[in-house]
Structures are given as structure tokens and as C-alpha cells.
N, C-alpha and C positions, 0 to 999 in steps of 0.2 A: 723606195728610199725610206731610212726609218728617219719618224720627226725628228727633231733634234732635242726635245726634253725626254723622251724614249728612250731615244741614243746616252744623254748623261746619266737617265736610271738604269741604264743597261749596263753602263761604265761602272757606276757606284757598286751596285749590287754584287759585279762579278769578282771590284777586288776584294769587297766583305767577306764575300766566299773564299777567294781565294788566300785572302789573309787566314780566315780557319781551318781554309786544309793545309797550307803550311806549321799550323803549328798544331797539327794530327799529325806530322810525317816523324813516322819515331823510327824510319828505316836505317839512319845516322845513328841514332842510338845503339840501336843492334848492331848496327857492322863494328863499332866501338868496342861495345861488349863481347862478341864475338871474337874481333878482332881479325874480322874478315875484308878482304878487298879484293879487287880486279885483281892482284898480283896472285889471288887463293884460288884461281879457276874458276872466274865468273866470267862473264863473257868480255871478248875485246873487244872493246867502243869503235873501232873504226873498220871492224871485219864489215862487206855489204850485202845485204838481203840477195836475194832472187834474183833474177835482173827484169820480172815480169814486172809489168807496171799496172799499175789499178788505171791509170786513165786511157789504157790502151786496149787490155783485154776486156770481155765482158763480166759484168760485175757478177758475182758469187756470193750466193748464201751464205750469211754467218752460221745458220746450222749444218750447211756442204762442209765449209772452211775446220768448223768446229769439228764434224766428225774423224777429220783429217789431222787436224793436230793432236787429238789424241789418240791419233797412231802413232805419235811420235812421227810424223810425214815430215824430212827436214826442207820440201821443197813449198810450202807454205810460204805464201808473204806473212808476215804477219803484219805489217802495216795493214795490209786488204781486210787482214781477222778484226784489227782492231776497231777500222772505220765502216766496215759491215755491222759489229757490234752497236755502234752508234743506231743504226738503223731498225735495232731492237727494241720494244715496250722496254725491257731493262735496263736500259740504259737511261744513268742518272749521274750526271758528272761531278756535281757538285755533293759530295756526301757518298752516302750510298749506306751500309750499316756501320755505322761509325763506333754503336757500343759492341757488335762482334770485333770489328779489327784493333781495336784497344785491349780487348780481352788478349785476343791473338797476340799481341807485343808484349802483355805484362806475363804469359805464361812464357812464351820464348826467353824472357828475361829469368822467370824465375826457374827456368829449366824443365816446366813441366810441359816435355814434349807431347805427350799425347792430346793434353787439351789444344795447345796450339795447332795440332793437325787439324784437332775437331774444326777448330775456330775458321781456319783457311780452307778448309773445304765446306762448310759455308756459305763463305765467302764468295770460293770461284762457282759453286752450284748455279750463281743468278748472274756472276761478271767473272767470265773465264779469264778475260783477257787484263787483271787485276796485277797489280805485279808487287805488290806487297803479299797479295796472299801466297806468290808462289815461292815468293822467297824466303818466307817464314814455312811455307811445304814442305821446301827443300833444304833446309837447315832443321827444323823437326825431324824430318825422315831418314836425314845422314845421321843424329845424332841417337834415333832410335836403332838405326842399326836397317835399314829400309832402303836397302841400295836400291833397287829397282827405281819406287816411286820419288827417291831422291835424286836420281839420276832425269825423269824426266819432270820435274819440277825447274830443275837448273836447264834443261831444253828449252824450259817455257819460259825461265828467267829472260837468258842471253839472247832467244828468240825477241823477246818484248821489247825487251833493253835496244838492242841492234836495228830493231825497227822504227826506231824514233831518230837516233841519230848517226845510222850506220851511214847512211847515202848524204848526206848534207853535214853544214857546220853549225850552223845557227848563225852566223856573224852576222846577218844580215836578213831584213824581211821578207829580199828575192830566197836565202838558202835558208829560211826557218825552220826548227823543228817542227812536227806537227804534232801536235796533240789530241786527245780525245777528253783528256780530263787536266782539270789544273795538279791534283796528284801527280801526273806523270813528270809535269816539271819539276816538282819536288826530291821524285826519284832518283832523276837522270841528276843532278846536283849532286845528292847524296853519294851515289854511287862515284861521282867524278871525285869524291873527297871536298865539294864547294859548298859554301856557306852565303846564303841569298840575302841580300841587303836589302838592295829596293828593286820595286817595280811598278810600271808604267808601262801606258796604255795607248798602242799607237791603231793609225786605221789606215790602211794604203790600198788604193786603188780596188775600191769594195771589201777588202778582208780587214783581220781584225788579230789585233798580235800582243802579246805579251813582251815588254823588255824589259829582261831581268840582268839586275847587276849583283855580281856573284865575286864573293872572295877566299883565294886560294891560301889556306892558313900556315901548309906550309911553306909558301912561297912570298906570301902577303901581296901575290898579285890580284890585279882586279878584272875582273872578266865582264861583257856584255852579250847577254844571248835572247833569240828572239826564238818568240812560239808562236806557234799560229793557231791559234783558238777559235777556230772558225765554227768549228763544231759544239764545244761548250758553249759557247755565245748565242750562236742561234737555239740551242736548246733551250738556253736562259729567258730569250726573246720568248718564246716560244710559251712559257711554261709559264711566264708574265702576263702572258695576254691571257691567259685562263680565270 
């Protein structure tokens, strides 16, 4: 059990962090600019993964997993890719190259596709399972004219995407997202078209969760969704005691 002044630097810390990678998430930005959404052919939020389960089957190599999704293999969990990842020396959930992927968003912005390719591959070179860098791949690579590699860059989008919240709702800490990075919450908002107000820090029954309150700007409704952060946290813990 962690102490309990442990436990509140663990608390603090992670929403420092995660207040600054919310405002690194320039993914809203672009789909604005863009003028791109789930309606333009990006993955459907509620299609569901595989039906293989990580806590069923035996567990598999992120570099197994890995050489398989870049076949384009569409029978990949990729929830399994993501939290294998985790189990990586590279894996660093808080950050990661923060001045490559800002580069990344200001060339997408400014239309220079090729640097942005540069910039997202990168990127995925050290964190395949990145979903910012694939989305700026795969808006690069269709706007170059690079069907092929645009084509499986939006594999790896709607793959990502659909792994976090394809099988669950988040309404609750029993059906939470799961996460590997506070990023990915930032994502999954983004892409809903939702705008994240506040968050708060809950702990149930050993794990450890995120509850985010989120508003629908076209709707002016207000949402509540829960992550489960079990993996950023104990990384956090982990990289504290060092």
C-alpha cells in the first residue's frame, strides 16, 4: 500500500502533468483547420476491437504485436499493442518529444507536408502506438498525394482510437477507458468534438482513475467520463522513487 503523503505527491504531480499535456493537445486545432471529423472517414467510436482479450490470452510481445501491425494485420488488438508498449524502456507517458510533436502541428498547420511527415515519423520510430503522430501521417501523406502510406496511417488512427473506447463507455470507473497516457484522454475528447473543463482524481478498489468533465459545444451539454490510469500512475510512482 502506498503511504498516504506518497499517495497526495503522486496525486499532485500527475495532474501537473496532465494539466500540460492538455494544453500540448493541438489535435482540436487541426481537425478545425482541417476541417476534418469522424463524419470525413475516420474511425467509428463505437465499432469493437477483436473479441480476443489481453487478460485471457497469453501475453505477446510488443515487438510480435508490432511487426504485425505493420502489415497492416487488421486482427491486432490494439489495446494488447498499446499496453505491451507500456512494458517498454520507451515508454514515458508523461511527455515524451514534446519539441518534435509541436514542430509536427505547426508544419501541418502551415501546410508543409513533408516536414510534418518527417516530424511524425520521428515520432512513431520510439512510440508507435502515438496517435497524434499518426494522424498528422495520415493527413500529411493524403495531402501529399501518398495514398498507400495514408491509407495505413488512418489503419493505425481508427485502430488506436477504437481501442480505447470501442468496448466500453467510460460512464463509470467499473466501464473506464483505459489509458496508457494522459494524452490519449486528450485525444479521445478531441476527436468526440468535446472540450474538457475539469478533472479529478478518484481511487477505487486498488486502481486509480481520472474523472473528466467535458463539454459538448454544440450541444452545450455536459459529460462525465472516467480513465483509468493505472499505468501512467504506477509509471509516475515508479520514476519518483528514482
Amino acid at each position: 500500500m502506498i503511504p498516504r503523503f506518497l499517495s497526495e505527491r503522486l496525486w499532485h504531480e500527475h495532474l501537473a502533468r496532465a494539466s500540460r499535456a492538455g494544453r500540448r493537445s493541438y489535435l482540436a486545432l487541426v481537425l478545425l483547420f482541417l476541417g476534418l471529423s469522424a463524419a470525413a472517414g475516420l474511425a467509428s467510436t463505437k465499432q469493437e476491437q477483436p473479441k480476443t482479450s489481453t487478460q485471457d490470452s497469453p501475453k505477446t510481445s510488443y515487438a510480435a504485436l508490432l511487426a504485425r501491425v505493420k502489415k497492416s494485420d487488421s486482427t491486432v488488438d490494439f489495446k494488447e499493442l498499446r499496453l505491451a508498449y507500456t512494458e517498454t524502456p520507451e515508454y514515458h507517458p508523461y511527455g515524451g518529444d514534446r519539441d518534435t510533436r509541436q514542430k509536427m502541428f505547426a508544419s501541418l498547420q502551415a501546410k508543409q507536408f513533408d516536414q510534418a511527415v518527417e516530424s511524425a515519423e520521428k515520432i512513431l520510430a520510439t512510440n508507435f502506438v502515438e496517435i497524434n503522430a499518426h494522424f498528422v501521417a495520415y493527413v500529411a501523406n493524403r495531402e501529399l498525394g501518398h495514398t498507400d502510406k495514408a491509407t495505413f496511417h488512418k489503419f493505425m488512427f481508427d485502430g488506436l482510437i477504437k481501442s480505447i473506447n470501442g468496448s466500453s463507455d467510460g460512464l463509470s470507473p467499473e466501464t473506464a477507458f483505459v489509458v496508457i497516457s494522459t494524452d490519449e484522454e486528450y485525444v479521445l475528447f478531441n476527436f468526440l468534438g468535446l472540450r474538457p473543463a475539469e478533472q479529478s482524481l478518484v481511487n477505487r478498489n486498488g486502481h486509480s482513475f481520472d474523472r473528466m468533465t467535458a463539454n459538448n459545444p454544440k450541444t452545450n451539454e455536459t459529460v462525465v467520463y472516467f480513465f483509468n490510469i493505472d499505468k501512467p500512475f504506477n509509471w509516475l510512482g515508479q520514476s519518483l522513487k528514482q
